[in-house]
N, C-alpha and C positions, 0 to 999 in steps of 0.2 A: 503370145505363147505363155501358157501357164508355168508358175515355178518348174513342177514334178518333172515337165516335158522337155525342158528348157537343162535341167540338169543331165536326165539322158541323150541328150544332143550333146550336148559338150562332151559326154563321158563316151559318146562314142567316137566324135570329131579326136577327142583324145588319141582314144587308139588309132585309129585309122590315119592320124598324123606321124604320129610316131612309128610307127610300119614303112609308109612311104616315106619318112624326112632316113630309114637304116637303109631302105631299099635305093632311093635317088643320093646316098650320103649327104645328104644336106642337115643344115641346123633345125632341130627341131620344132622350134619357134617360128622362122618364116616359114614353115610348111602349113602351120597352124594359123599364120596368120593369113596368109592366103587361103585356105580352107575357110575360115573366117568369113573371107570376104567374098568367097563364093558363096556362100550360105544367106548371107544378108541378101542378096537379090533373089529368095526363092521368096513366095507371099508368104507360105504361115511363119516364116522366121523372121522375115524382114523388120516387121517393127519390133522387136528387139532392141531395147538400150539399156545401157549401161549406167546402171545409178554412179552420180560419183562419188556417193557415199560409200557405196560398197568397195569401194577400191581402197577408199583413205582411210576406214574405218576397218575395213575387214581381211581384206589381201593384203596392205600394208604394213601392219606392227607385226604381222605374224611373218611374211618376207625379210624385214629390213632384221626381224627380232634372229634368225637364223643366217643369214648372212653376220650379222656381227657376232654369233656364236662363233662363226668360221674364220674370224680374220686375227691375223699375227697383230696382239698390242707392241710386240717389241719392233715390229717394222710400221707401226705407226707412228714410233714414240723418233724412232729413226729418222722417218719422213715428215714428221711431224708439220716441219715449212711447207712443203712441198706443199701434201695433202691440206694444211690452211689454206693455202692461196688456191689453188685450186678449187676447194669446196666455197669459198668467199667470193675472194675476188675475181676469178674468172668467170662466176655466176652472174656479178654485178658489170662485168665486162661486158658479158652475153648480154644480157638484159639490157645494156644500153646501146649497142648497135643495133638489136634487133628490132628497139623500140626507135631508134634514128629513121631506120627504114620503114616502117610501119607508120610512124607520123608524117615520113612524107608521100607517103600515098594516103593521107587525108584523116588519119585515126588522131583522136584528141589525145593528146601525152598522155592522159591516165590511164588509156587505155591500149596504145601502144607500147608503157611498161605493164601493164597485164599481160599482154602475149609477150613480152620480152621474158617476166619471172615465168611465165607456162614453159616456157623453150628453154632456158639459162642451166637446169638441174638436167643430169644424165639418170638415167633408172636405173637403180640397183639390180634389177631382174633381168631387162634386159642385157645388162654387161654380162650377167654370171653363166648367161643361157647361151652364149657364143663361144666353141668348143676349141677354145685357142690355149696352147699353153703357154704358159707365160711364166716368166722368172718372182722369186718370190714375192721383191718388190715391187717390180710393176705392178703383180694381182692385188698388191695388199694398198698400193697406191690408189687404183682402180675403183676395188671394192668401197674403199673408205670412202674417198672423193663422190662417190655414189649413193654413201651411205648420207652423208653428212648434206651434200650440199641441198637435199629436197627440203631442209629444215632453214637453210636460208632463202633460197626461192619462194619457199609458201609464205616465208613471213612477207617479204616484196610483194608477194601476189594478194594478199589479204590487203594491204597498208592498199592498193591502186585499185582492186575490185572496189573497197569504200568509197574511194573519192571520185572513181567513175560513175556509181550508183549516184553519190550524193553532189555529183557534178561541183568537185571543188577542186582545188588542185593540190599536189602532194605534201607535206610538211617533212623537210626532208630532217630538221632536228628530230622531230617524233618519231621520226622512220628509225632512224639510228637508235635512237629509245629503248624503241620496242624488237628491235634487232638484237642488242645487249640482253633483254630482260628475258626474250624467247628462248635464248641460248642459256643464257644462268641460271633460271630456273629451271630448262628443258632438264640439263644436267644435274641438278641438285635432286629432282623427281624421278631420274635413273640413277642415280648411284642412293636414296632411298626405297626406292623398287626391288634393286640388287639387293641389299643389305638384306630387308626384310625376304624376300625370296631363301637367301642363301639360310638366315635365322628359320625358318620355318622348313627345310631339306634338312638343316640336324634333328628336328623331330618327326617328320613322316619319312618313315620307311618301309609304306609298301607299295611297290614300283608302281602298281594301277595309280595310286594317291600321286605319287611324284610325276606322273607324267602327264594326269591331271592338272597339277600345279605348273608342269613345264610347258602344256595349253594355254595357259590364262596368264601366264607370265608377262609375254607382248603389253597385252591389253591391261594390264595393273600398273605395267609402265604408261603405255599413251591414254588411253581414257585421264588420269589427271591431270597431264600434262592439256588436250584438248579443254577441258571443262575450265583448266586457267587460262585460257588461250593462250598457251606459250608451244614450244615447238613439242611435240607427240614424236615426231621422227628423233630427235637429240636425245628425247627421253627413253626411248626405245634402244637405241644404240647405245647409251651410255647403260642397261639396264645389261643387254647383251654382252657387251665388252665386260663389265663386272663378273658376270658368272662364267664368263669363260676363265677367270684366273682364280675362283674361288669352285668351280664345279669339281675337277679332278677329285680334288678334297671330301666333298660333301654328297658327291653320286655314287653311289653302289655300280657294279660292273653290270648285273642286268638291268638294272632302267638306262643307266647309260645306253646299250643295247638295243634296249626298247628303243626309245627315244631315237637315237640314229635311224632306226628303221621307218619310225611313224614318223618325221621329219623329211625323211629324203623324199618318201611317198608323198606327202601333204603337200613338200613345195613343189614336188613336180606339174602335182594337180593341180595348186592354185598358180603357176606360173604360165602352166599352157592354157588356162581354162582363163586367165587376162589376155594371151593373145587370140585366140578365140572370139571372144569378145570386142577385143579392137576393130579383128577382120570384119565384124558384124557390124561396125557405124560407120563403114562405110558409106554403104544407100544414103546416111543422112548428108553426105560430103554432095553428092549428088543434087541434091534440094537448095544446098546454101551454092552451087554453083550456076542452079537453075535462076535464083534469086537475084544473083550480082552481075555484074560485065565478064566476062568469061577469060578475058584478053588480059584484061587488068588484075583479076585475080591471082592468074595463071604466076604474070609477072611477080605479081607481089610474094608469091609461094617460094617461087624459086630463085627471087633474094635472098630469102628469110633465110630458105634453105645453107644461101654461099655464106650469110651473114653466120650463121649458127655454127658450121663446120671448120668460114677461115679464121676466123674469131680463136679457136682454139688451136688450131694451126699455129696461127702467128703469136697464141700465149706461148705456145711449148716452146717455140723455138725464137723467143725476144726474154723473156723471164729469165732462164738458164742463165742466159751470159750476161744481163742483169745481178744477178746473183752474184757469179764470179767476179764480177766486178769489185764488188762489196765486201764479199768473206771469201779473204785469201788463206784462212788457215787450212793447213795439209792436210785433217779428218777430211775435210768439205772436196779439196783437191781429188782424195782417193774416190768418192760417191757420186761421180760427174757422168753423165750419161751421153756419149757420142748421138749425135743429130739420127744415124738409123736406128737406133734404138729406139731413139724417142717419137719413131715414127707411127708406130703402134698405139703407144697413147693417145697421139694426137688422132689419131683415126679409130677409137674408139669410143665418139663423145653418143653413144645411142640414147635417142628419147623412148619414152614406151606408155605405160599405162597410169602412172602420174601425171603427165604431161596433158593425156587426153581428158583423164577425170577434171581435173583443175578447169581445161576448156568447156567441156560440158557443165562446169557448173557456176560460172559467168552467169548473172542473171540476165534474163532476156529486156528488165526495162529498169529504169532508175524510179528513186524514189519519188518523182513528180509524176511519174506513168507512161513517161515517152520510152518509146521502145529505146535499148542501149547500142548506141553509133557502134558498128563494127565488132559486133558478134558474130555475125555470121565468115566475116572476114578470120576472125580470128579462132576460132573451130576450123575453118579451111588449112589455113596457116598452120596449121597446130598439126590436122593429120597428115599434112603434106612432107612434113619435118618429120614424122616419126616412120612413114612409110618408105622415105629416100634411104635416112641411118638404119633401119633395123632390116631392109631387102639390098641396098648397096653395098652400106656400106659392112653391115653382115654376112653377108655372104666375099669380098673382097678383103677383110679382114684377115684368115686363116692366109691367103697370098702374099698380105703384107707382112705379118710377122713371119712368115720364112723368109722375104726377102730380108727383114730387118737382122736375119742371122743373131736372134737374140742368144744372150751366151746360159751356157746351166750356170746353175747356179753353186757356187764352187764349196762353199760349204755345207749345203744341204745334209748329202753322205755322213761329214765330218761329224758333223753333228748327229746324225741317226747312230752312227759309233760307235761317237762317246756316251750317249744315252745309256744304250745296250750296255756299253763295258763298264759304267758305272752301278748300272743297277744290277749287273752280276755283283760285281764287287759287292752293292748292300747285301745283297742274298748269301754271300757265302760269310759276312761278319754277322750276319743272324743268325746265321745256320745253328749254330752248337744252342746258344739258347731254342730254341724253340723247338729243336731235337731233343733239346733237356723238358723241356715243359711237355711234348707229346708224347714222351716217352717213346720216343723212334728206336727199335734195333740197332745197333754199333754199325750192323754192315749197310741197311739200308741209308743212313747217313753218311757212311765213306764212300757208299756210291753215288749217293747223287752229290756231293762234295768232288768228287774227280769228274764226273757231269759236269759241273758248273765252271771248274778250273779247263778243263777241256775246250770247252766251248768258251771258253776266254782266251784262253792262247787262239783258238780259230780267227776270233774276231782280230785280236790285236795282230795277228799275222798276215789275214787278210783285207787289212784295213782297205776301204776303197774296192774291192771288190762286188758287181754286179749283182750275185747271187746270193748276197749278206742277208735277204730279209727269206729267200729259200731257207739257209741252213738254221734262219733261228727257229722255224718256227719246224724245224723236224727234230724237236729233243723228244726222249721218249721219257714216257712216268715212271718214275718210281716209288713214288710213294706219294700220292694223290694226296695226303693229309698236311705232310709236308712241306711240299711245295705251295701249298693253299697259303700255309705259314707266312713263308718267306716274300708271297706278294706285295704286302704290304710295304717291305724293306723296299722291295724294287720302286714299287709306284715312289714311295715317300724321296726316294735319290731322284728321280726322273723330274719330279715337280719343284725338289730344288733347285734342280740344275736351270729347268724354264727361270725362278725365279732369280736366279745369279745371273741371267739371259746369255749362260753358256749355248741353252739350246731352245733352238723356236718355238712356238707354239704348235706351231705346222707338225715337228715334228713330236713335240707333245702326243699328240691326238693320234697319232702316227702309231707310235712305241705302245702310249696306253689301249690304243683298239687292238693287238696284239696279247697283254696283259688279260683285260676284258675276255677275250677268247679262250684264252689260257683258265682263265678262274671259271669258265661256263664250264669246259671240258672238265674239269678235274671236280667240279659240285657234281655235273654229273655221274661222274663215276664213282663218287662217293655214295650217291643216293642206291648205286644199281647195285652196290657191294652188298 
């Protein structure tokens, strides 16, 4: 199938998933990805594949690069442990059962830790594409663990794809090496990505240019990170987490705007248009079954599978009391997560469109030209494990977090609050200057000055009240020039308070997409006056 054709297949598979996944309420992803997989058995679509270049190079920085636009730094900095072990060692965890099981059904170690690092990483896409809510920390536990840990799997998956090709066995000091070096550099190549990003938003300000720049951003973090062979995903994430605590600052309210819009779009399309895609190689699952013992394959799949899912099971629920063992002080006391909580995490380890690129792009023969032992097995293995998590255990998910009676999250409110009741407070100690500077009316400044004090006893009286983000956003104008004014007082309180980590990020982005509206509405009515 040619490019051109091949993109209106998707774009129509798009809609027409998303239609049936509101109509059947299911997740939009397995609807897609069964559509997918219908689609690969018709002829002119069937041969259809999936570069795996495209996935790690193109759907990847631009995915992972939004997602960590989106994630709380103050609940990573929280979880910090957690989310280490997790994105680390339960990677290397995974990786060595799965490779246990895979060498004893006859795969040479290097290449049963190849399918172990394909299977050990959870996909960022897929976790975020399963319509569950979840309390702040878990998502940000989730998110991150997802974000981080494809950058220690690929490093394990490069270090075993070598030594399979060149038929030698692992160097597991060298591993550790280039483990340390992928991660230190990854990060040093994102937080100089950031920098220069954030340096180059104080001079372009015009939002087509900035959101241009907000395009290419991903890819200025991973392209150098890849060219060093060091990790492109850590560079990415660490590039994203930077600008999300320096963006507030340096983005105007319409590109921010912009940006949210041509974002949410972009990653809807490049998320459904990889499951899509997955559905689609299937047929090839078909061929490497045709190929092998059908009995013994079967087996080997649906080990992988128990291996990959109790593996994380018995981390979340062995680690934890591990932990308490060790750090008995009271902060750590209050942050302990009861067993049904924790049950959600452990049942949301999804593989997805990393997992399978990585598999397809296993070379089919080593460097003497013998075809490479247990490719075909381990592309099997590969889609078998992503089709179980992202239709089982995806769809049985939204089940289990209602059983889990996951609790809200108690400060959330508190926090959106004090946001609001603080950045009245800047607004009304800016008032008078900036009434002085625009030369405001006496009355129209006493009025929106009793506005502002108004709507502040509301808040502080209503504190905890449901219908707090109704009543902020029904103030009426008074004076469109002046309140343009006072914006800045409020934003400048609200991204204190993030930074004093009175108030989350979450709710950051929250308060400020409010402001942002606020400042569109009242340019305009400036323009129309």
């Amino acid at each position: 199938m040619q490019g051109l054709e091949l993109v209106v297949v998707l774009g129509a598979v798009l809609l027409a998933g998303g239609a049936v996944a509101g109509w059947l309420r299911l997740p939009a992803p397995l609807v897609l990805l069964v559509l997918g997989a219908a689609l690969g058995f018709l002829p002119l679509i069937g041969g259809t594949q999936l570069p795996p270049d495209v996935v790690l190079l193109l759907f990847l920085p631009a995915l992972l690069y939004w997602e960590s636009l989106n994630t709380s730094l103050r609940e990573i900095r929280s979880n910090l442990r957690t989310i280490s072990l997790l994105a680390t060692g339960l990677v290397f965890a995974t990786a060595a059962a799965v490779a246990v099981v895979a060498h004893a059904f006859g795969l040479p170690w290097s290449m049963a830790i190849v399918l172990g690092a394909i299977l050990a990483p959870t996909d960022a896409t897929a976790v975020s594409s399963v319509p569950v809510r979840l309390p702040r920390r878990a998502l940000t536990t989730l998110r991150t663990e997802s974000l981080i840990n494809d950058g220690t799997a690929l490093v394990l998956y490069s270090v075993a794809v070598a030594a399979a090709v060149a038929e030698k066995e692992i160097a597991l000091g060298a591993t550790f090496v280039r483990f340390l070096l992928s991660y230190g550099v990854g990060i040093a190549i994102g937080l100089a990505a950031g920098f220069l990003v954030v340096w180059l938003r104080r001079w372009i300000t015009e939002p087509r240019l900035e959101n241009t720049l907000s395009v290419l951003t991903p890819f200025i973090a991973y392209l150098p990170a890849e060219l060093l062979e060091v990790s492109g995903v850590v560079a990415v994430v660490t590039c994203g987490l930077t600008l999300s605590q320096a963006a507030p600052r340096v983005i105007s309210a319409r590109t921010r705007t912009q940006a949210f819009g041509f974002w949410q779009v972009t990653t809807y399309i490049l998320n459904g248009a990889l499951f899509v895609l997955i559905g689609l190689q299937l047929h090839r699952i078909t061929d490497v079954f045709g190929s092998q013992e059908i009995t013994g394959t079967l087996l080997l799949c649906a080990l992988v599978i128990v291996a990959v899912i109790g593996i994380r099971i018995l981390w979340m629920n062995t680690l934890p009391y591990l932990i308490r063992l060790l750090d008995r002080r009271p902060a750590q006391r209050g942050r302990r997560v009861p067993f049904r909580q924790r049950v959600p995490l452990a049942w949301s380890g999804f593989r997805g469109a990393v997992s399978l690129a990585a598999a397809l792009a296993v070379p089919a023969h080593t460097d003497a030209g013998a075809p490479l032992p247990g490719r075909d097995l381990v592309i099997a293995a590969t889609f078998a494990v992503i089709l179980f998590t992202l239709l089982v255990q995806g769809l049985t998910l939204p089940a289990v977090a209602r059983w889990a009676n996951l609790p809200e999250d108690p400060t959330e409110l508190e926090e959106e609050i004090l946001g609001e009741e603080k950045a009245l407070e800047a607004a009304l100690e800016a008032l008078p200057d900036a009434a002085r500077e625009l030369d405001t009316p006496p009355d129209v400044r006493d009025g929106l000055r009793h506005n502002y004090e108004e709507h502040l006893e509301r808040i502080r009286s209503k504190a905890g009240s449901d219908d707090l983000a109704a009543e902020i956003e029904a103030e009426t104008d008074h004076d469109a020039e002046l309140r343009l004014a006072l914006l800045p007082a409020k934003r400048e309180a609200l991204i204190r308070l993030r930074d004093e980590k009175r108030i989350d990020d979450f709710v950051l982005r929250r308060l400020q997409s409010r402001l942002d509206r606020e400042e569109l509405r009242l340019s305009a009515e400036e323009e129309t006056e």
